[in-house]
C-alpha angles and dihedrals in degrees: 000000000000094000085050091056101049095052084049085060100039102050087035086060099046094059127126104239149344100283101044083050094054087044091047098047090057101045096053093044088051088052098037094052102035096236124140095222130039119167136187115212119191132208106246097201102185088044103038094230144120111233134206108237114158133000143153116221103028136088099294083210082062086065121106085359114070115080134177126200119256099256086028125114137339088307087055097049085049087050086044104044097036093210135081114302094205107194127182089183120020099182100064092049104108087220086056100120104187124217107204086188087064101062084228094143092109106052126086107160114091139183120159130177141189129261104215130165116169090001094299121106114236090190150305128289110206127185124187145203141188090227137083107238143106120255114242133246092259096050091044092048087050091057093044091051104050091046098059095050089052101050088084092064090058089040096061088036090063087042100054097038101251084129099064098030095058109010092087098136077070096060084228112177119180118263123232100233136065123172133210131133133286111276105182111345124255141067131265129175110210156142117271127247122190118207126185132182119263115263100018103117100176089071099057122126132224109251129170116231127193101190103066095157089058091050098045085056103047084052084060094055095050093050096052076052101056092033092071089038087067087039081055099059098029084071095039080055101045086076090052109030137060115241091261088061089051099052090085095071084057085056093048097050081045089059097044097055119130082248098046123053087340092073100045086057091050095050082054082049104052085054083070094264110154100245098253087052086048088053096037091052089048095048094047099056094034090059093042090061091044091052089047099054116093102224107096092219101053089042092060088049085078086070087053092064096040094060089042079050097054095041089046081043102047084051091057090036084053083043108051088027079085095043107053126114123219126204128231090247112035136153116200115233118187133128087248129021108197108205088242086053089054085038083057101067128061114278099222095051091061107099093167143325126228121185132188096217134029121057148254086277100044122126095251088049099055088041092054089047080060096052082048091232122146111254142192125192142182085021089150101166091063114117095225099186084053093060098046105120086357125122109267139197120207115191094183083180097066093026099237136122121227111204116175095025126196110240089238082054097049087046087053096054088041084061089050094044086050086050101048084046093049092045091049092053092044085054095052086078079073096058090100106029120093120258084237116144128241093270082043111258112149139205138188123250110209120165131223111241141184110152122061082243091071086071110070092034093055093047090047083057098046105255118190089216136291121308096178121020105177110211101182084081097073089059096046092072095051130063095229142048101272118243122262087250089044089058105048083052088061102038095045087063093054091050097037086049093064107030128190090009116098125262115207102197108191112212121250108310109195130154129059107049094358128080133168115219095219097045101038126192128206125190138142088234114027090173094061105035139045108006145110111003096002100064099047092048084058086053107043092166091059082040094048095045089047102053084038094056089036083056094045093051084060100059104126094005104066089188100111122116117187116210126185122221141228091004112172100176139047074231099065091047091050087055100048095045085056092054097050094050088049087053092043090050087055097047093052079050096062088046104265104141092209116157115223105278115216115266122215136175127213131232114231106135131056101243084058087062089047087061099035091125096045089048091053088057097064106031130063087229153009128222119195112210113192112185088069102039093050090045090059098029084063099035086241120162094212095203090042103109089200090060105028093107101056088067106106127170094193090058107127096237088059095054099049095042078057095051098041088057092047089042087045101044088040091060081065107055087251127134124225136204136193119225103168131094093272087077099052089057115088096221095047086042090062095042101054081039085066097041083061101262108176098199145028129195127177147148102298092231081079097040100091098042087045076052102052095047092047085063107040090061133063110234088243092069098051089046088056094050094051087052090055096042089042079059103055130079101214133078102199092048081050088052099039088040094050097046093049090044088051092045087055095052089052102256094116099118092051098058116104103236085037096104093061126146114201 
């Protein structure tokens, strides 16, 4: 059965489109099972309905036409109960709704399942029998199985739009609304561009081309790329290999002559497909015959042409990368958004960015915070391939996407974007003024840079100086380790730019998230292996040129403070201390008159809050920084849509493992700030204000709102506050509590989900 199964998935999977999956999968489960009636029902969200979309055994005319009402039925009590519904006899059930369109008289064994992905059902799998019986445990085991590894399959399609593409015996009409998390706060109308990674072809989008003769030759050019690619490693393999094993670069050059796969993708061409929609067509098919094929080898020959497909792929995708045209207007699409590809694009023409995987807390998304676009993330049901050129909404407060808007809607969210915009203006007056409470008590705004963009918009805030400047940033837009020179350029501008403020510069923080093109990691769990300190303690010489050009980048200024992140052990801070006054001794050798720059861990995990004090002890600060604390206090994966929503900064274990770090380190004369995206949101501002936070440093686009709320407030109302949320058990009652108290104490605007349309 399991071998069964697993052919089931995997042709199911190698169809060619929505509707021949859906025929497929019930005509192997009909045959699998024995059954004389297996049905697929799918969840019509715009209608409320369950309809019929593929069976075997039933009316065909019933297909795409037959519908049942969400609670109606037995469909609907599958839908209702999400679990088996197992009938001897279906028609004396009183929820039994009968469909004399089906021709489903004759059957009385019933045994429907749900079709879930991510906790919502996508629809209702039936099979049916003449006779009167109960179908067993393993048959029901087997239904229940296959429909959850196909789910999947429903579940992209909706994603990437197939459904609605190609699902029209459903009169399926996109809906208006799609829903994911904020992802940075604002609004933005604009013109959708899809981007896609190089070399995925499965998330390449139709488009129509005029010019043929102009793709056809741009494909040429890509295979006399890619030719003398496989040329290129046939001779790098001909040291290591025997001649069988390189035989298969002959295959690959065979295959990618002008007469083989070359010519499929020209005949698409010449129908007016773009190249990289051609390719992606050819390979396709082509690897969807090889995986069908019984023969092993042959099978494994499919991966043979993906991999020609992607290379073929990445050397277009180099090609029209510098071709593309971006509106005025425009808001990026895509699955995944990396932060180079972001970097990639103008920054003026970016109105806003959705994605249908990551969170709130992703890489791309606080990069994007930084960058001050609205964002939307996680929001998995958008057809991508459907908003790609089409007018776009982006509500980056509420965290959803409005495709297809009314006039009187898009009005609605004019009249936001001119709001956010008022409100922004109104809050400039504050640029100068001191973020110091109403009974007098001050504290320091820093921002958290990266991009040399950050600059200009953090001094015209009013930034105190920089908590939390990221360098990996800088490598990530190259495709190599920048040199030590390279380096101090950068980072002088950084230090010069905010003179005689303080710049904190974290050391390369890579892992995780995070990845450099040019120094991969792999690893099954990124989050919880090689990354931050521990990487570049490994690598004391990328370490060692990092801290030497940080310290020559000083010279003059003597504002540079140097933090080490992800630190997990009063060990690691001693080495890297070690390191750094290694690295401080060369630089005065070679003449540099630089005094010693603090040096300060931050607390991310929680066995650095367990040593907080310890830590304190050996450092001149401490940095809390609270994405990643929260995303490992609470055992969230940040970037796991499935989990995205537990993660909760108000949690209360969140907020004492925050207090016990600012009381411990306290204790030892040592000052503590706060760079994570607790300290950019008015409510948690206010709260870490009150614990005795120091510092707070955040994305600039947030300064001046942080700002206006410090100093609508006395310091003894936020420290009462803080006394009622530290006594209650539950994150989302903190959250709810400290924006109504706040509301109350006229701060509303200023809350970040407070601009939000239902």
């Amino acid at each position: 059965m399991l071998d069964t199964l697993r052919r089931i998935v995997q042709e199911v999977n190698n169809a060619a489109d929505i509707p021949s999956a859906l025929n497929l999968m019930a005509k192997r489960v009909r045959d699998a099972m024995g059954t004389e009636v297996c049905s697929i029902y799918l969840r019509n969200e715009e209608e409320q309905r369950y309809v019929l979309m593929a069976s075997e055994g039933l009316k065909q005319e019933a297909v795409g036409h037959v519908s049942l009402g969400l609670s109606e039925g037995l469909v609907g009590q599958v839908g209702l109960r999400e679990e088996p519904v197992n009938l001897e006899d279906a028609f004396s059930h009183p929820k039994f709704h009968y469909l004399a369109e089906t021709g489903e008289d004759p059957f009385h064994a019933f045994l429907g399942v749900p079709v879930m992905h991510h906790g919502k059902v996508l629809g209702v799998m039936v099979v049916q029998q003449r006779d009167v019986r109960r179908f067993d445990q393993s048959e029901e085991a087997f239904l229940v199985t296959i429909s959850a590894q196909l789910s999947a399959v429903i579940a992209h399609a909706h994603a990437s739009g197939v459904l609605f593409d190609q699902l029209d015996a459903g009169g399926v009409d996109l809906p208006s609304f799609y829903d994911g998390l904020p992802g940075c706060p604002g609004a933005a109308i604009g013109f959708g561009v899809l981007l896609f990674p190089a070399a995925d072809l499965s998330a390449v989008p139709d488009r129509q081309v005029e010019d043929v003769s102009a793709e056809i030759a741009r494909l040429d050019d890509a295979l006399v790329r890619v030719r003398q690619e496989v040329r290129d490693l046939a001779e790098r393999a001909s040291k290591s290999l025997g001649a069988e094993e390189q035989a298969l670069f002959d295959v690959y050059l065979r295959m990618l002559d002008r007469h083989a796969l070359p010519a499929e993708v020209i005949v698409h061409i010449r129908e007016g497909q773009w190249a990289q929609g051609a390719l992606r067509t050819v390979v396709d098919a082509h690897v969807r015959n090889f995986e069908m094929m019984d023969d092993p080898y042959l099978r494994e020959r499919a991966a043979d042409v993906r991999d020609l497909g992607r290379r073929v792929l990445a050397q277009l995708q180099s090609q029209n990368r510098r071709h593309i045209v971006f509106p005025d207007d425009c808001i990026l699409l895509g699955e995944d958004i990396s932060a180079p590809m972001l970097m990639e694009v103008p920054r003026e023409r970016i109105r806003g960015i959705v994605t249908t995987r990551g969170s709130r807390n992703s890489h791309m998304a606080i990069v994007a915070r930084a960058m001050g676009i609205p964002t939307v993330v996680g929001a998995q049901n958008l057809p991508l391939k459907q908003m790609d050129d089409k007018e776009i909404i982006v509500d980056g407060f509420r965290g959803r996407v409005v495709a297809n808007a009314s006039p009187e809607l898009k009005e609605q969210f004019e009249e936001i974007i001119a709001e956010e915009a008022n409100l922004q203006a109104g809050l400039e007056k504050l640029r100068d003024e001191p973020a110091e409470t109403l009974d007098g008590v001050r504290i320091p705004l820093q921002v958290n840079t990266g991009l040399m963009t950050d600059i200009n918009r953090s001094i015209e805030r009013g930034a105190e100086g920089v908590g939390l400047y990221r360098t990996e940033i800088p490598f990530m837009v190259r495709d190599r380790f920048p040199s030590e020179e390279e380096q101090r350029v950068i980072y002088r501008e950084q230090l010069a730019a905010f003179a005689p403020h303080p710049v904190t510069m974290r050391t390369l923080d890579i892992g995780g998230d995070k990845s450099l093109s040019y120094f991969p990691i792999e690893e099954e769990n990124p989050f919880l292996g090689w990354r931050g300190i521990r990487v570049t303690l490994d690598h004391p010489e990328i370490f060692m040129v990092q801290v030497r050009a940080m310290l020559k980048a000083s010279d003059g200024l003597d504002n540079l403070r140097i933090m080490l992140p992800m630190v997990t052990s009063v060990i690691e801070a001693e080495e890297a201390q070690h390191l750094i006054h290694r690295a401080w001794l060369e630089v005065r050798d070679e003449g540099l008159d630089i005094p010693m720059p603090q040096v300060g861990v931050m607390i991310e995990v929680p066995a650095a809050v367990y040593q907080a004090r310890a830590l304190a002890q050996r450092v001149d600060f401490l940095s809390i920084g609270t994405n990643d604390l929260t995303q490992y206090l609470l055992a969230v994966d940040r970037n796991n849509r499935q989990v995205a929503s537990l993660y909760n900064s108000y949690h209360p274990a969140v907020l004492h493992a925050i207090l016990h770090v600012v009381e411990q380190a306290h204790e030892e004369g040592v000052p503590v700030s706060v760079c994570g995206e607790m300290a950019g949101e008015v409510g948690s501002a206010l709260l870490l204000m009150a614990m005795g936070v120091n510092a707070l440093s955040m994305n600039a686009s947030n300064l001046l709102k942080v700002k206006a709320a410090v100093r609508q407030v006395k310091a003894s109302f936020t420290r009462q506050l803080l006394n009622e949320v530290l006594a209650m058990d539950n994150g989302e009652v903190i959250a709810a509590y400290v924006d109504l108290q706040l509301d109350k104490a006229g701060l509303g605007e200023l809350l970040r989900n407070r601009k939000a349309l239902v």
